[in-house]
C-alpha positions as CSV (number, residue, x, y, z in Angstrom):
1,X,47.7,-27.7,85.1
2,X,51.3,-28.5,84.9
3,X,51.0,-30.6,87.9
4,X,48.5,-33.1,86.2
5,X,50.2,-33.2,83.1
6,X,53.1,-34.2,85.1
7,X,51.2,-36.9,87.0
8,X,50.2,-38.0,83.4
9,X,53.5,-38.3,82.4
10,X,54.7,-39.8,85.1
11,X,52.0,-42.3,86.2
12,X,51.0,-44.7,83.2
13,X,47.2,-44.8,83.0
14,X,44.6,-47.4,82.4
15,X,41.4,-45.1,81.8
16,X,37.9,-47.2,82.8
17,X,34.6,-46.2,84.3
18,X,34.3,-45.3,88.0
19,X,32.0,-48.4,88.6
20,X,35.0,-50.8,87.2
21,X,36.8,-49.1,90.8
22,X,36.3,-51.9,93.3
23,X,38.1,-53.4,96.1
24,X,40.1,-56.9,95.4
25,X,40.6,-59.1,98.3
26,X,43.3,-61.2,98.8
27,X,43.5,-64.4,96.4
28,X,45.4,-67.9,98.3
29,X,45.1,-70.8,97.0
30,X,46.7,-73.9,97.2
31,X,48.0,-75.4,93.7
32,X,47.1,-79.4,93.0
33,X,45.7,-79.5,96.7
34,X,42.9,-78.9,99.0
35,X,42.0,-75.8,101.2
36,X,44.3,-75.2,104.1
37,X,44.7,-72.7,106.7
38,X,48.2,-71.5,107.3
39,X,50.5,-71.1,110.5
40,X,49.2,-67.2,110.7
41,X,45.7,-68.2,110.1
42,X,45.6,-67.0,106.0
43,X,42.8,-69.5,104.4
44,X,44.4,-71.2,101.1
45,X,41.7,-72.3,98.8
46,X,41.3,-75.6,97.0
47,X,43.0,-75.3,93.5
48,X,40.6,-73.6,91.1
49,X,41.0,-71.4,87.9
50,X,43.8,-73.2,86.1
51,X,43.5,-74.4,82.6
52,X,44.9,-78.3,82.3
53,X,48.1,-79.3,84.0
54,X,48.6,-82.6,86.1
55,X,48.5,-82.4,89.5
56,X,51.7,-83.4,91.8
57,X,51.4,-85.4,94.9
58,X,54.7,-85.2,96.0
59,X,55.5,-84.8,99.9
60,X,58.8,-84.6,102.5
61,X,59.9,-82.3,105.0
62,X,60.6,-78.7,103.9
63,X,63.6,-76.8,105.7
64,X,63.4,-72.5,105.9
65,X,59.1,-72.5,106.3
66,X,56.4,-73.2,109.2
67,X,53.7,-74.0,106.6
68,X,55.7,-77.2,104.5
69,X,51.8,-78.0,103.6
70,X,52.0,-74.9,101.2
71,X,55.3,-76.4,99.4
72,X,54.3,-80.1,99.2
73,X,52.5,-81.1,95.8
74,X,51.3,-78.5,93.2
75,X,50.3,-78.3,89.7
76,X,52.4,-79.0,86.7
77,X,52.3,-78.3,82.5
78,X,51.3,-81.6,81.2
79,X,54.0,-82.5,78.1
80,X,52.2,-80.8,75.1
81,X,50.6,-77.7,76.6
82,X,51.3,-75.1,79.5
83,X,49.8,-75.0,82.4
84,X,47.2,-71.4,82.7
85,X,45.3,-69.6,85.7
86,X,42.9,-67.1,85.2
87,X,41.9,-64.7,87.9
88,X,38.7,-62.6,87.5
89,X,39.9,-59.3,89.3
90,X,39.5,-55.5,89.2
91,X,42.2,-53.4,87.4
92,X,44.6,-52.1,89.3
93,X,48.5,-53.4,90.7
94,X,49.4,-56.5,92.2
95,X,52.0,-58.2,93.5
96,X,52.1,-62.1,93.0
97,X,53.8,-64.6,95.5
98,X,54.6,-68.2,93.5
99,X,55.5,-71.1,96.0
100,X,57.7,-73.9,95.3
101,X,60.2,-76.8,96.1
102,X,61.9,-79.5,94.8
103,X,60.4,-82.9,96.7
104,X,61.4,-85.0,93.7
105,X,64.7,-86.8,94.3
106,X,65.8,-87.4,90.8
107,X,65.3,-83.8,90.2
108,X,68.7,-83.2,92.8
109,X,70.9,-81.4,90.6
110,X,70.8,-78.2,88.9
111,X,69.1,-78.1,85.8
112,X,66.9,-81.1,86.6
113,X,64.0,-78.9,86.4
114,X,64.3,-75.6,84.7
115,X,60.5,-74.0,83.5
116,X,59.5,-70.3,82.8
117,X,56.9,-68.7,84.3
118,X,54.6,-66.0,82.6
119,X,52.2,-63.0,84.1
120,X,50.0,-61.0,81.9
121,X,52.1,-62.7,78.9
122,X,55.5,-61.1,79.8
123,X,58.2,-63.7,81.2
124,X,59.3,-62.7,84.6
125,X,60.9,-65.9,85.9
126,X,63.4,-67.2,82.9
127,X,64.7,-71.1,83.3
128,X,64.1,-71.2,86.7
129,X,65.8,-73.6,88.4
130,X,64.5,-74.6,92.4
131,X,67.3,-76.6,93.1
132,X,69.8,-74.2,91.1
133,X,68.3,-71.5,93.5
134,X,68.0,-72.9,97.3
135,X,68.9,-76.4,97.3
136,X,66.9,-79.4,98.0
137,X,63.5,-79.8,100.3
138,X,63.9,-76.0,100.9
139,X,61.0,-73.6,100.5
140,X,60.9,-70.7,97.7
141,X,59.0,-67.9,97.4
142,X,59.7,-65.6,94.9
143,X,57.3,-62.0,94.0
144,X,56.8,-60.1,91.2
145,X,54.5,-56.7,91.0
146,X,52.2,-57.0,87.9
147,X,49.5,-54.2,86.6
148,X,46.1,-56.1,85.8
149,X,44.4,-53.9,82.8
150,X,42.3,-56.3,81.1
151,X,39.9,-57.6,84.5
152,X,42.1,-60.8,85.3
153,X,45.3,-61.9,86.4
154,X,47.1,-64.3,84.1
155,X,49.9,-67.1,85.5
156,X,51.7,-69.6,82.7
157,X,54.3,-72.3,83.5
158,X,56.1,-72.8,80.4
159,X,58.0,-76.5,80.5
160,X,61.5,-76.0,78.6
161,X,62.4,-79.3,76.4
162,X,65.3,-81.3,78.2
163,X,64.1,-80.4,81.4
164,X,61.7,-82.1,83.9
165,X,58.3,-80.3,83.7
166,X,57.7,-77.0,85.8
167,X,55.7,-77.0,89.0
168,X,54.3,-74.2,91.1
169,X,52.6,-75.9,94.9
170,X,50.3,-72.3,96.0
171,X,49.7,-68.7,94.6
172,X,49.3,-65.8,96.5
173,X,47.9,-62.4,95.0
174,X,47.8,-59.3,96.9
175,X,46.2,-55.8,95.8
176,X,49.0,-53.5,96.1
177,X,47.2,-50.6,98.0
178,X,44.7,-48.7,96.3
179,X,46.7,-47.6,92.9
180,X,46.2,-43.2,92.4
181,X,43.9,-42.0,90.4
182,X,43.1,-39.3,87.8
183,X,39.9,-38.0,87.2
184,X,39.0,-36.4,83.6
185,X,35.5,-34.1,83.5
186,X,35.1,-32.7,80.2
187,X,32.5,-30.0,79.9
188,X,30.7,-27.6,77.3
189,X,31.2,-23.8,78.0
190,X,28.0,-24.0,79.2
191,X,28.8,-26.3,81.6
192,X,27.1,-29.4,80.2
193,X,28.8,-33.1,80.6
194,X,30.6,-33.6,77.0
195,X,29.3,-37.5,75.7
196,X,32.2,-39.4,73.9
197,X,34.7,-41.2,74.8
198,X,38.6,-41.2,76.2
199,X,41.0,-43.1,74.2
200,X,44.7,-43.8,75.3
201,X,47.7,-45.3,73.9
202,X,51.2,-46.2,75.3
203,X,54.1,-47.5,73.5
204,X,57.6,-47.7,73.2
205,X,59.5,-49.7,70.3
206,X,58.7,-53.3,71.3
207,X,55.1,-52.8,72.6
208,X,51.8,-50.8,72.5
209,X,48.8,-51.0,74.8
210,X,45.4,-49.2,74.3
211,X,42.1,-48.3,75.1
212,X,38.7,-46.9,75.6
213,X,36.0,-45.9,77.9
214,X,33.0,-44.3,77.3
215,X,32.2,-40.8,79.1
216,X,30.1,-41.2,82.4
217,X,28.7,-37.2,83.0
218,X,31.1,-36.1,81.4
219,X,33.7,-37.9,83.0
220,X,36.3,-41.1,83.0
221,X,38.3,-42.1,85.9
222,X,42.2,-43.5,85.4
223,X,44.0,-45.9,87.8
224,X,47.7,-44.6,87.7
225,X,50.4,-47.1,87.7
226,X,53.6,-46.0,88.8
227,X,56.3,-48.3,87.4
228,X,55.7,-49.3,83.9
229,X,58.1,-52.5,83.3
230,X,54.9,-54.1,85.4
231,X,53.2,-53.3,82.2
232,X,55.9,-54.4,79.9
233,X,57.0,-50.9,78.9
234,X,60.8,-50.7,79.0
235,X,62.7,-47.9,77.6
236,X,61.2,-44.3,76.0
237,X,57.6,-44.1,76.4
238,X,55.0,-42.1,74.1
239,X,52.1,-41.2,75.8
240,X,48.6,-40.4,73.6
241,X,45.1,-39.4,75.3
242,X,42.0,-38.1,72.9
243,X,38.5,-37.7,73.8
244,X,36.1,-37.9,70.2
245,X,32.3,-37.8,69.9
246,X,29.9,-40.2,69.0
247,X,30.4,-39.6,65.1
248,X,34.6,-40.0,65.5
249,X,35.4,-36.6,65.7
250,X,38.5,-35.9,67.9
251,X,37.3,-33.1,70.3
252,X,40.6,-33.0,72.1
253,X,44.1,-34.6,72.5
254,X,47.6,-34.5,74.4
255,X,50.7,-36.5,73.5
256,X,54.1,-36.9,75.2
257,X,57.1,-38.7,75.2
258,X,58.7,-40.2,79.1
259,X,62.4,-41.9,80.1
260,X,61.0,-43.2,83.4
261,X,64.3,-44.5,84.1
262,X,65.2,-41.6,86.3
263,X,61.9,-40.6,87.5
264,X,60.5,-41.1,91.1
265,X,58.1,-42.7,90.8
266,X,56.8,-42.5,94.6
267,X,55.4,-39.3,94.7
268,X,52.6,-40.3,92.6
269,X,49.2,-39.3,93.4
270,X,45.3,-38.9,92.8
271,X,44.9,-35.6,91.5
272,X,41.9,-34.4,88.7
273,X,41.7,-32.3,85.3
274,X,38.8,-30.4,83.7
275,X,38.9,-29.5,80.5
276,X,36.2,-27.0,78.7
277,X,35.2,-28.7,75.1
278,X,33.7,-26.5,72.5
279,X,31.1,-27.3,71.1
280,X,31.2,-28.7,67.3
C-alpha cells in the first residue's frame, strides 16, 4: 500500500477509461509545404491541422542539416491573430521537435524576428530569436516534452509587436514511450464492481487541473506522468483523488501535498490499487 501511495505521489495522474489507452504514431509534417520524405526515410506530411497563418515560400541553402527541404518555407501568424495546430492524439507524454531558420535577408540581425511559441497554453519558447540563436541560413531544432490530457496536442506562434512575424517550417511529435500506469478497482465486500466515478484534482498556487472518469467494472485506469512542469505545475503540489456514486456521495478519498523538486522521478512505474468500498 505504501508503495502505490508513493507512486501516486510521485507520478501526476491523468485518470481515463482503459479504451482511451491507445498507441500514437509518429506525427511529421511539413509546415506551409508539401509532403516530403527525409534523408533517413521519415515521411513528412503536407501541412494540415493549423488554424490561419500565411504560408512562407522562402528558400536558400541551409548550413548544420542534410534535409534543408525541412527548414525552407513554413507557416507564419498572419498580423491580427496567431497562428494554431491542433493534433487529435491519445493522452499520454510527448516530446515536440519545432524546425526553423532564418532565409529572410532583412531579418539578419538579432531581434529582427523575435515570436513566442505556446504548447498546451504554457509558453515554452519566450522571444525567440533564430538569428539571435544560430546565426543566419543555419538549421534549428529545438524540443520540449509536453503531457497531452485533453486528446490533442496544441502548438501557438505568438508574433511580438516590433518584431517581424514568427515562423515555424515542420513539426515533429513523438510518443514518449508508453507513460506508467495505475490501475484503481474498487470493489464491495462482497466482491462486486463499485459504479461511480474517480475524480482528481492537482494544483499548486498558480494552476489547477481536474477531472473525471466513469467506473468501468469497477475500475479506472491512470497514465502517470513523471515530471509535472510538462503539465504546468511548478512548485508544491496538492494532490486530491475521490470516487462518489451516482447520487454525489463521496464513497472514498485521499489527498496529499508533493515538492517534486528533489524527487526522482525515473523510477516511476505501472503498479495497481484495490480498495474494498462499503456499501451505503
Amino acid at each position: 500500500m505504501s508503495k502505490v501511495l508513493a507512486l501516486i505521489s510521485f507520478g501526476l495522474l491523468l485518470c481515463m477509461p482503459a479504451k482511451a489507452q491507445t498507441t500514437q504514431q509518429p506525427i511529421r509534417l511539413k509546415c506551409g509545404g508539401s509532403a516530403y520524405t527525409d534523408s533517413k526515410g521519415q515521411a513528412w506530411a503536407t501541412d494540415y491541422d493549423f488554424s490561419g497563418g500565411l504560408v512562407s515560400k522562402t528558400t536558400g541553402s541551409v548550413a548544420g542539416t542534410s534535409d534543408p527541404a525541412l527548414f525552407q518555407g513554413g507557416r507564419m501568424p498572419d498580423d491580427t491573430n496567431p497562428l494554431v495546430y491542433t493534433f487529435p492524439v491519445a493522452n499520454g507524454s510527448y516530446h515536440v521537435n519545432f524546425y526553423f531558420a532564418e532565409l529572410n535577408t532583412s531579418d539578419d540581425f538579432a531581434g529582427g524576428r523575435e515570436f513566442n511559441v505556446k504548447t498546451q497554453g504554457n509558453t515554452i519558447f519566450q522571444n525567440l530569436d533564430i538569428f539571435g540563436t544560430v546565426g543566419a541560413s543555419t538549421a534549428l531544432i529545438k524540443g520540449a516534452d509536453i503531457a497531452v490530457t485533453n486528446g490533442h496536442v496544441a502548438i501557438e506562434l505568438d508574433n511580438i509587436p516590433g518584431h517581424d512575424r514568427g515562423k515555424v517550417t515542420a513539426l515533429e511529435i513523438l510518443p514518449n514511450g508508453a507513460s506508467p500506469q495505475l490501475t484503481l478497482t474498487f470493489v464491495h465486500p462482497d466482491g462486486t464492481p463499485v459504479v461511480g466515478t474517480l475524480n482528481y484534482t492537482m494544483a499548486t498556487s498558480q494552476v489547477k487541473l481536474g477531472g473525471n472518469t466513469p467506473l468501468t467494472n469497477g475500475q479506472a485506469t491512470c497514465v502517470l506522468f513523471a515530471a509535472p512542469q510538462i503539465m504546468g505545475l511548478v512548485g508544491q503540489i496538492q494532490l486530491n483523488l475521490s470516487l462518489t456514486d451516482n447520487t454525489g456521495h463521496t464513497l472514498w478519498q485521499i489527498g496529499m501535498t508533493m515538492d517534486p523538486t528533489s524527487v526522482n522521478f525515473g523510477s516511476v512505474q505501472s503498479s495497481s490499487l484495490n480498495v474494498v468500498v462499503q456499501k451505503l
